[in-house]
VEXMAR-774268 format. One record per residue: residue in one letter; residue number from 0; x, y, z of N, C-alpha, C in turn. Coordinates in nm, 4 decimals. Atoms other than C-alpha are relative to their C-alpha. Layout:
REM VEXMAR-774268
<'A',NUM,<X,Y,Z>,<X,Y,Z>,<X,Y,Z>>
...
This chain:
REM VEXMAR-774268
<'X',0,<0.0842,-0.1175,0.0000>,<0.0000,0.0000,0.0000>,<0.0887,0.1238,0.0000>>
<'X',1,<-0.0537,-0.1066,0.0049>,<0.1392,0.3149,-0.1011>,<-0.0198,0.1458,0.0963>>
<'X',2,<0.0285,-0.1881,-0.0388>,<0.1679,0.6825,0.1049>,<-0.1143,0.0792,-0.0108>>
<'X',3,<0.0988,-0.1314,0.0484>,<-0.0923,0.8452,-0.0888>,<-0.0807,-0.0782,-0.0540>>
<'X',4,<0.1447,0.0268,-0.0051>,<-0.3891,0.5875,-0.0793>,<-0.0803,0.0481,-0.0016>>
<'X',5,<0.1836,-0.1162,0.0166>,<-0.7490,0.7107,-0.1189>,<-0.0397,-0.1040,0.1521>>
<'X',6,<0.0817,0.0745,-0.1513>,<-0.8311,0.4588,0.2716>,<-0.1032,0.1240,0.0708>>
<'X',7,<0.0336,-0.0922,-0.0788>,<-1.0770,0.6424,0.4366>,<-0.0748,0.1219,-0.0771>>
<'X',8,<0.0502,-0.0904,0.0099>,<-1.1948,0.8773,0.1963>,<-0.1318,-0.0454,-0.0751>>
<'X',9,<0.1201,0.0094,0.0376>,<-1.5896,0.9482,0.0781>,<-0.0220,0.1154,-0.1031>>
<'X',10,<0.0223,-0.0940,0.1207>,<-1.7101,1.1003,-0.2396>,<-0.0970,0.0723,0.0806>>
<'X',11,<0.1468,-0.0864,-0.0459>,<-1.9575,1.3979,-0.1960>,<-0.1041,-0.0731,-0.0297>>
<'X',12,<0.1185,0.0270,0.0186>,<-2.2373,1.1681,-0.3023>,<-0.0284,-0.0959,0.0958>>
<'X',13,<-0.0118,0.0962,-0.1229>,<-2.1381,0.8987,-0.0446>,<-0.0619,0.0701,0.1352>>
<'X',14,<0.0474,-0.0395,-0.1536>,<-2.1657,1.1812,0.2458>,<-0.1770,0.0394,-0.0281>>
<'X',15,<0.1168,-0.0607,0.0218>,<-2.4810,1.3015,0.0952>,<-0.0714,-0.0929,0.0192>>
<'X',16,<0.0823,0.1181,-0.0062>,<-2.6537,0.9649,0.1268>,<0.0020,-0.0446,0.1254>>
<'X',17,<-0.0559,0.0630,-0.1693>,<-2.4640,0.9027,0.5040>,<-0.1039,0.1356,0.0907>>
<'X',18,<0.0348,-0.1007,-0.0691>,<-2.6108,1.2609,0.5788>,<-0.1823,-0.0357,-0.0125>>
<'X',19,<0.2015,-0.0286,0.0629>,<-3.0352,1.1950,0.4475>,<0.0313,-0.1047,0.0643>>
<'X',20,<0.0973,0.1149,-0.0632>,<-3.0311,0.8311,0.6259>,<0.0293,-0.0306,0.1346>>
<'X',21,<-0.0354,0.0283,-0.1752>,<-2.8556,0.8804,0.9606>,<-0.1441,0.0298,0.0914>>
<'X',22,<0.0970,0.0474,-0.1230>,<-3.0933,0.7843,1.2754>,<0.0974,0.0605,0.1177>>
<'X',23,<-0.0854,0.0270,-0.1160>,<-2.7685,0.7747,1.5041>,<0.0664,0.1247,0.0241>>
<'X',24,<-0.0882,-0.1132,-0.0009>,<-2.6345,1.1143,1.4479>,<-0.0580,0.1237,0.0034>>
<'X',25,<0.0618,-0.1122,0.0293>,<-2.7310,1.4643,1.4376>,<0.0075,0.0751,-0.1068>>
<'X',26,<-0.0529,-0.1155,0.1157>,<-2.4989,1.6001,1.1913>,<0.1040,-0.1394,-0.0262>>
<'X',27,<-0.1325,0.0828,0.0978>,<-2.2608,1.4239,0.9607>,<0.1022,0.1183,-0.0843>>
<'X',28,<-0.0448,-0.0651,0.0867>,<-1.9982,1.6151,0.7703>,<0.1509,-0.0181,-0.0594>>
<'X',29,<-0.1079,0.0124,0.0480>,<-1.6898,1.6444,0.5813>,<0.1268,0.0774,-0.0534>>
<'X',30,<-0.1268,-0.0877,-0.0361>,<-1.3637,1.7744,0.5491>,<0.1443,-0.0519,-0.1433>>
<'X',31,<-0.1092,0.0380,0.0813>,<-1.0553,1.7584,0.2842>,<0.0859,0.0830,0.0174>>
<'X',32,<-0.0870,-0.0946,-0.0266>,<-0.7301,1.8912,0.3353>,<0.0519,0.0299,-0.1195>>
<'X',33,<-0.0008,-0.0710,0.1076>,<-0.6522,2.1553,0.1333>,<0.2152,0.0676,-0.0048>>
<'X',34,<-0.0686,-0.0585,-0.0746>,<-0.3112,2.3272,0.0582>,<0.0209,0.1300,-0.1405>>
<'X',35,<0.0258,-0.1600,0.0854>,<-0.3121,2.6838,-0.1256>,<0.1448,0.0784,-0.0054>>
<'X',36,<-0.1379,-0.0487,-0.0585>,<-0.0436,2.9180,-0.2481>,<-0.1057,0.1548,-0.0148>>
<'X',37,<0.0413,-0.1491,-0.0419>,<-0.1432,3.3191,-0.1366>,<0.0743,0.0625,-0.0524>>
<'X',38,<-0.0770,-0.1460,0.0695>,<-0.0061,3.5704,-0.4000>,<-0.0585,0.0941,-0.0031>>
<'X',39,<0.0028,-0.1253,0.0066>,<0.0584,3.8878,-0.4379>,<0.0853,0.0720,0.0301>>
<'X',40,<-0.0890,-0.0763,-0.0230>,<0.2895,4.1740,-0.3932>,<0.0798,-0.0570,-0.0092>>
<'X',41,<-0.0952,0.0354,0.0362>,<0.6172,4.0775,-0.3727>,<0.0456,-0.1335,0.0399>>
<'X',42,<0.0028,0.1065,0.0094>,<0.5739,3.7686,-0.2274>,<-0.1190,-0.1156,0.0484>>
<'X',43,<0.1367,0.0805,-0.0073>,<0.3663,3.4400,-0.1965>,<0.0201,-0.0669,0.1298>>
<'X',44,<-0.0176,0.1294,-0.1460>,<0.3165,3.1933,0.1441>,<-0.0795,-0.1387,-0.0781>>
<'X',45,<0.0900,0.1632,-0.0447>,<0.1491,2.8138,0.1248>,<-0.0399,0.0190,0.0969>>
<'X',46,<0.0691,0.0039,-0.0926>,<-0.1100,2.7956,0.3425>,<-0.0446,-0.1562,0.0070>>
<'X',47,<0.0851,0.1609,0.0123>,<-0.2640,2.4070,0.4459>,<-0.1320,0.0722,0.1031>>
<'X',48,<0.1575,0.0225,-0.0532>,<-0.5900,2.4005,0.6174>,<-0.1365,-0.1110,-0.0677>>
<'X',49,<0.1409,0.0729,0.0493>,<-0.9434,2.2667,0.5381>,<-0.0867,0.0381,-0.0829>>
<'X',50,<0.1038,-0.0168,0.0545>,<-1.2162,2.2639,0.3011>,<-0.1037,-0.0792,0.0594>>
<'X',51,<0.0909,0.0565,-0.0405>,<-1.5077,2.1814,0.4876>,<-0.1743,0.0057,-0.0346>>
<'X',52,<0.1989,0.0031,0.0401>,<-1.9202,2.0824,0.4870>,<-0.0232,0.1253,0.0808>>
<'X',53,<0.0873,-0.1478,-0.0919>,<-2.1680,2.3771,0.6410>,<-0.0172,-0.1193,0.1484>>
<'X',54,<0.0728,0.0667,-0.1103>,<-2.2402,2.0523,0.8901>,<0.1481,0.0070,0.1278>>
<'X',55,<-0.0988,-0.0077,-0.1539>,<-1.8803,2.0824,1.0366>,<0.0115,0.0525,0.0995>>
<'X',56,<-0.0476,-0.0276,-0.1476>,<-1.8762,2.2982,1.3005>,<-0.1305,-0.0488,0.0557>>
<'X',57,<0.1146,0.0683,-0.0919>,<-2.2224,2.1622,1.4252>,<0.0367,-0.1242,0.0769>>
<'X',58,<-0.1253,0.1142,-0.0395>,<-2.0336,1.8336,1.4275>,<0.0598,-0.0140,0.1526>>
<'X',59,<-0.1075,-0.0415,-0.0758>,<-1.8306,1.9932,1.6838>,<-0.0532,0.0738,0.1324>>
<'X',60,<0.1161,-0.0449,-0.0863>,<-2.0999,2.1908,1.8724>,<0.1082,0.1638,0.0040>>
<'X',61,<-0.0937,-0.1314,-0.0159>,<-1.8722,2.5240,1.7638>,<-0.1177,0.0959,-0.0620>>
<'X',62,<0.0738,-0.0927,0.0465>,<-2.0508,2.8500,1.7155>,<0.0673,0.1212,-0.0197>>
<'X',63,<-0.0814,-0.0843,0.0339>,<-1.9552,3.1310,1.5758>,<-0.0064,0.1464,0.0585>>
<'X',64,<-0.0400,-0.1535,-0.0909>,<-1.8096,3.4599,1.7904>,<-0.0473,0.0780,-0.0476>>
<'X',65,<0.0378,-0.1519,0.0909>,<-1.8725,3.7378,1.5303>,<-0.0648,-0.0603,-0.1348>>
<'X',66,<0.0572,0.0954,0.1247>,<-2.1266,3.6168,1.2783>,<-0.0603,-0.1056,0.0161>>
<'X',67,<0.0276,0.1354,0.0444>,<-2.2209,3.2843,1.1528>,<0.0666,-0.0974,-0.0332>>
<'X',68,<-0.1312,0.0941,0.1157>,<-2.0417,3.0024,1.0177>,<-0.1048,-0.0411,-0.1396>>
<'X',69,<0.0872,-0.0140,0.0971>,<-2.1650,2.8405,0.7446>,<-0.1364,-0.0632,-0.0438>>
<'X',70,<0.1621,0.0836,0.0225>,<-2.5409,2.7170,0.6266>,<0.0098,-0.0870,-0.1025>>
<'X',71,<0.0216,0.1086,0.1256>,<-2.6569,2.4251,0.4196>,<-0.0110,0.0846,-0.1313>>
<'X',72,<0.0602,-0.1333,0.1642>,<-2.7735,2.7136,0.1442>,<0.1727,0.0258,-0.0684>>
<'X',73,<-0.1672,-0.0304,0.0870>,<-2.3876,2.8054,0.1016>,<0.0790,-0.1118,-0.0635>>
<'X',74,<-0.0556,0.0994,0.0341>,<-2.2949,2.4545,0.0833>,<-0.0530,-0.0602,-0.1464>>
<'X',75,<0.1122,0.0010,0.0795>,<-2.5716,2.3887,-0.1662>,<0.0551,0.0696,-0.1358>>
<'X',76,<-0.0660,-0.1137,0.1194>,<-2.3906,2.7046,-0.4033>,<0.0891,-0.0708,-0.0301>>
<'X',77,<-0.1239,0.0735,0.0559>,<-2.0490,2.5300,-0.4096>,<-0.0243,-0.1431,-0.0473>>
<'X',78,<0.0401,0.1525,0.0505>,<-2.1750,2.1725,-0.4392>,<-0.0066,0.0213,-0.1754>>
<'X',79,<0.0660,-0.0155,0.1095>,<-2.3779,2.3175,-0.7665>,<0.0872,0.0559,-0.1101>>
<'X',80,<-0.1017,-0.0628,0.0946>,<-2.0770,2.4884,-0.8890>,<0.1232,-0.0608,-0.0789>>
C-alpha cells in the first residue's frame, strides 16, 4: 500500500446519502485537506488548512463569535458549482 492511498476517503455523493439516512447522528460532515499558495505583492506563502461541509462545526458543537459560520444554502452554491 502506497503513502498516498485514497483509505478512508468518501465522495460527496457517499456523504450526501450518510447525511439523508442517519438515525444515530445529528450532523454528519466532511472535510478535505486543502493546501493553497497566497499571492501577491512581492511575495507568496502556502497555506494548508481545510475545506469543509456547512455541517462541520455543528459536528463539533462550535458557534460562531462574530457572525455565523456556514449554512446548508452556502454549501448547496459550491456543491452546484
Amino acid at each position: 500500500m502506497s503513502s498516498t492511498s485514497d483509505t478512508g476517503l468518501a465522495s460527496p455523493l457517499d456523504l450526501a446519502e450518510w447525511q439523508a439516512r442517519t438515525t444515530s447522528f445529528e450532523a454528519i460532515a466532511g472535510y478535505r485537506w486543502r493546501t493553497v499558495d497566497l499571492t501577491g505583492g512581492v511575495s507568496s506563502e502556502r497555506l494548508h488548512g481545510l475545506w469543509v461541509t456547512p455541517e462541520f462545526f455543528n459536528v463539533f458543537g462550535i458557534t460562531g463569535l462574530n457572525g455565523r459560520t456556514f449554512t446548508p444554502r452556502a454549501g448547496a452554491r459550491t456543491r452546484s458549482s
